[in-house]
C-alpha positions in Angstrom: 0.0 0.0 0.0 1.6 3.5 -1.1 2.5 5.8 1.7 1.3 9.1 -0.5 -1.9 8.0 -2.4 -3.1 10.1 -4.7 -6.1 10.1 -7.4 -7.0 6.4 -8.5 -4.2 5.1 -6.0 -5.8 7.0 -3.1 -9.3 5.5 -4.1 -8.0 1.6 -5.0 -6.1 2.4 -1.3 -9.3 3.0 0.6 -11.3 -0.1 -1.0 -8.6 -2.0 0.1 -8.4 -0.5 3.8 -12.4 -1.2 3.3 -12.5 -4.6 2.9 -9.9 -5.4 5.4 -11.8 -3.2 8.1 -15.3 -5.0 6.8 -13.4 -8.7 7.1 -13.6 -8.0 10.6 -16.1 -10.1 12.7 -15.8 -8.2 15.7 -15.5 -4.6 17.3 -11.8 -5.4 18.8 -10.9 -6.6 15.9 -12.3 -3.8 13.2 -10.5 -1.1 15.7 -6.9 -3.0 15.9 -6.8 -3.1 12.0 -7.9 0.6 11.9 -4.8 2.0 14.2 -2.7 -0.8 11.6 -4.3 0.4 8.4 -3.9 4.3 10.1 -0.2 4.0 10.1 -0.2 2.3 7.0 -2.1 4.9 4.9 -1.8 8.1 6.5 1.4 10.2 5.2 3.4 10.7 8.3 1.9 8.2 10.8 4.5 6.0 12.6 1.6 5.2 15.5 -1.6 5.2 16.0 -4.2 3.9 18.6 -8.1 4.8 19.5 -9.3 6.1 22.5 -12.3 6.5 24.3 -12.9 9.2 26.5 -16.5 9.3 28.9 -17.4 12.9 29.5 -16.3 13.4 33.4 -15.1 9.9 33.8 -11.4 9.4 32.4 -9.9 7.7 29.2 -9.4 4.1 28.1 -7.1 3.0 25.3 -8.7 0.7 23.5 -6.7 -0.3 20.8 -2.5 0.5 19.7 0.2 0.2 17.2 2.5 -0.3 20.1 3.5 0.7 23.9 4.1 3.8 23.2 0.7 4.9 22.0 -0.2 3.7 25.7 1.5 6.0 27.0 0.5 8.9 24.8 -2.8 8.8 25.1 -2.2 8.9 29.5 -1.5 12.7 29.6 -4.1 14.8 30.3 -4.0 16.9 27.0 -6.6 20.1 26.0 -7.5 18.8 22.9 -9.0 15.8 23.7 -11.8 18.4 24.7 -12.2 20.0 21.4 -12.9 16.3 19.9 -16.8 16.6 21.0 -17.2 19.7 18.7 -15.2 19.1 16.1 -14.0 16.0 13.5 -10.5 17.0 13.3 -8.1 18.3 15.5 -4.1 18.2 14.3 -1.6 19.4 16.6 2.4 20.6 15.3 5.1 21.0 17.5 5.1 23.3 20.1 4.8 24.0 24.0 0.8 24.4 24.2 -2.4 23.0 22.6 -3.1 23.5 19.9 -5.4 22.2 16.7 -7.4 22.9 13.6 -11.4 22.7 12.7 -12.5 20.9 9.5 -11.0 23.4 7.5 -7.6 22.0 8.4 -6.4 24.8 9.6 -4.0 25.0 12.2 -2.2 26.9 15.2 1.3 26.9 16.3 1.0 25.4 19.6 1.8 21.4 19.7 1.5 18.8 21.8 3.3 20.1 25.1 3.5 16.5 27.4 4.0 13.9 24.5 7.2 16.2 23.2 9.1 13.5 26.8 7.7 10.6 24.2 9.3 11.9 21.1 6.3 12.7 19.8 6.1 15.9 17.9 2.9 15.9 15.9 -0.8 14.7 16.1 -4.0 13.8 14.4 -7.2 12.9 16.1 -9.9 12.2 14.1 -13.5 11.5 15.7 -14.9 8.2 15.4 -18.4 7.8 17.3 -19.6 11.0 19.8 -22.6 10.8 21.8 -23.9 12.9 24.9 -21.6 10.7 27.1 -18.5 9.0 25.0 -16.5 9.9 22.6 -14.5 7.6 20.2 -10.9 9.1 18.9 -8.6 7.8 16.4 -5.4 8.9 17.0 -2.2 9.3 14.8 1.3 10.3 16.3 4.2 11.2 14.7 7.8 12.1 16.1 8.2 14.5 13.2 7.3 18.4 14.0 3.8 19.4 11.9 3.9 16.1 9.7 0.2 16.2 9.2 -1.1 18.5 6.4 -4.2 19.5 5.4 -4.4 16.6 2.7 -3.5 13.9 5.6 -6.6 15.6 7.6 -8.7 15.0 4.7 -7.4 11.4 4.0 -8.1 11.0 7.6 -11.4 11.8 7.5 -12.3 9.4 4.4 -10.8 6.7 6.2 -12.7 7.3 9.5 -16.1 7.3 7.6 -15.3 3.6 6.5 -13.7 2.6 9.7 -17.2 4.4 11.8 -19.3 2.2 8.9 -17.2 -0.8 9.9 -17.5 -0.6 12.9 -21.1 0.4 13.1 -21.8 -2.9 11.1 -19.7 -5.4 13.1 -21.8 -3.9 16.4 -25.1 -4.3 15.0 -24.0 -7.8 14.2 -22.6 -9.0 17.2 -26.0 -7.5 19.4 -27.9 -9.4 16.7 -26.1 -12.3 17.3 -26.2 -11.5 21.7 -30.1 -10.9 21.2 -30.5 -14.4 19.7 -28.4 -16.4 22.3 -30.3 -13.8 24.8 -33.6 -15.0 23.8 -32.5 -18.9 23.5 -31.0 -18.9 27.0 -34.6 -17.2 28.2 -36.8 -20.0 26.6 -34.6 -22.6 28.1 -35.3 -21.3 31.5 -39.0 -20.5 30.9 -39.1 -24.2 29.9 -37.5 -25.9 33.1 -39.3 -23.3 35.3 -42.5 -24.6 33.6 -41.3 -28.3 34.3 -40.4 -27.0 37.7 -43.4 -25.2 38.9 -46.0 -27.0 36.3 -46.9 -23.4 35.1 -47.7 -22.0 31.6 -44.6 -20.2 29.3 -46.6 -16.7 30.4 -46.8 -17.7 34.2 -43.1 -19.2 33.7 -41.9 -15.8 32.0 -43.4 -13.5 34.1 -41.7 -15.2 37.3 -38.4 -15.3 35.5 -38.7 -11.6 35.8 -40.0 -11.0 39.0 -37.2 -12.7 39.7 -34.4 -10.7 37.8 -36.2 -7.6 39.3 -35.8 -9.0 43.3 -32.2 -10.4 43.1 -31.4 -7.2 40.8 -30.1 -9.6 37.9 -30.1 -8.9 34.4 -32.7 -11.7 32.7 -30.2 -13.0 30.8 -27.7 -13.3 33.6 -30.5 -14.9 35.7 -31.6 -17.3 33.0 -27.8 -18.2 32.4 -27.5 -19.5 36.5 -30.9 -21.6 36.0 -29.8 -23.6 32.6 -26.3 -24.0 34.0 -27.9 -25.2 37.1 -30.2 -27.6 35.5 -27.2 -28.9 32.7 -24.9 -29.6 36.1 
């Protein structure tokens, strides 16, 4: 895969990044072959790892390139806050924070705490945001203001397919979590029926009665009652 794709290259680049993020069959997997594919495509990326950050709560890293992204993504740095706003946010060297808007534009403060790391430049690009997480994929580079307004833009073509990757391997694997959810629950309205000599409604209904006394989820609770009848 070219380092610097441009024109048809850039667009047989991104199918290819495409189908390796949709080969993915689950969420851990689709977001450790985006930080791969990030350093592999984006001009200027030697590491790359995604974060998610709960508003008031901390950071988690959730997926890296390698150790050092780890500790990158520790420091307590202003522009993680700027990520709920906006897409984009690119910081050059420097002693501040700094960043740009969709635009691409950017200031001349850089990443202050990761310059210990040899870490000179960064690019965070949004993946998922709701009211209470937000999603980050993160580039780093030890080069000072190695991301360009093009590599912003390439970053943001390459988010969209990692968000709709990742989007469809969720939806999948709650499909699939409903379905063992709602087998697991008709096994245990069936021995509670067998049990109790009650109907599937009767059966059901004290199933959750249940869940709501012992403060269980349903699916937890049915789990303990078909593992207790199987042993």
């Amino acid at each position: 895969m070219t380092r610097s794709p441009a024109g048809l290259e850039l667009a047989e680049a991104l199918t290819l990044a495409a189908r390796q993020l949709h080969e993915t069959t689950t969420p851990q997997a689709t977001l450790r072959t985006a930080v791969r594919l990030a350093v592999e495509l984006l001009p200027g990326a030697e590491h790359a790892g995604v974060l998610e950050i709960d508003r008031g709560e901390g950071r988690r890293t959730v997926a890296w390139t390698d150790d050092i992204v780890r500790d990158a993504e520790a420091p307590e740095l202003p522009h993680w806050e700027r990520l709920w706003t906006s897409p984009v946010v690119r910081l050059p060297e420097g002693d501040g924070d700094g960043g740009d808007d969709e635009s691409g534009s950017e200031d001349e403060r850089g990443p202050g705490p990761l310059s210990d790391l040899g870490l000179r430049s960064v690019l965070s690009l949004r993946l998922r945001a709701d009211r209470r997480r937000l999603t980050v994929l993160t580039a780093y580079s030890g080069k000072p203001k190695a991301f360009d307004d093009t590599t912003a833009r390439l970053g943001r073509l390459f988010t969209a397919h990692v968000s709709l990757a990742l989007n469809s391997v969720t939806v999948q694997e709650q499909l699939t979590e409903a379905m063992h959810t709602r087998d697991l629950i008709g096994q245990a309205t069936g021995v509670l029926m067998e049990r109790l000599e009650i109907d599937a409604a009767a059966a059901f209904e004290s199933l959750v009665r249940a869940s709501q006394r012992e403060n269980v989820k349903l699916r937890d609770l049915a789990r303990r009652i078909v593992g207790a009848t199987e042993n």
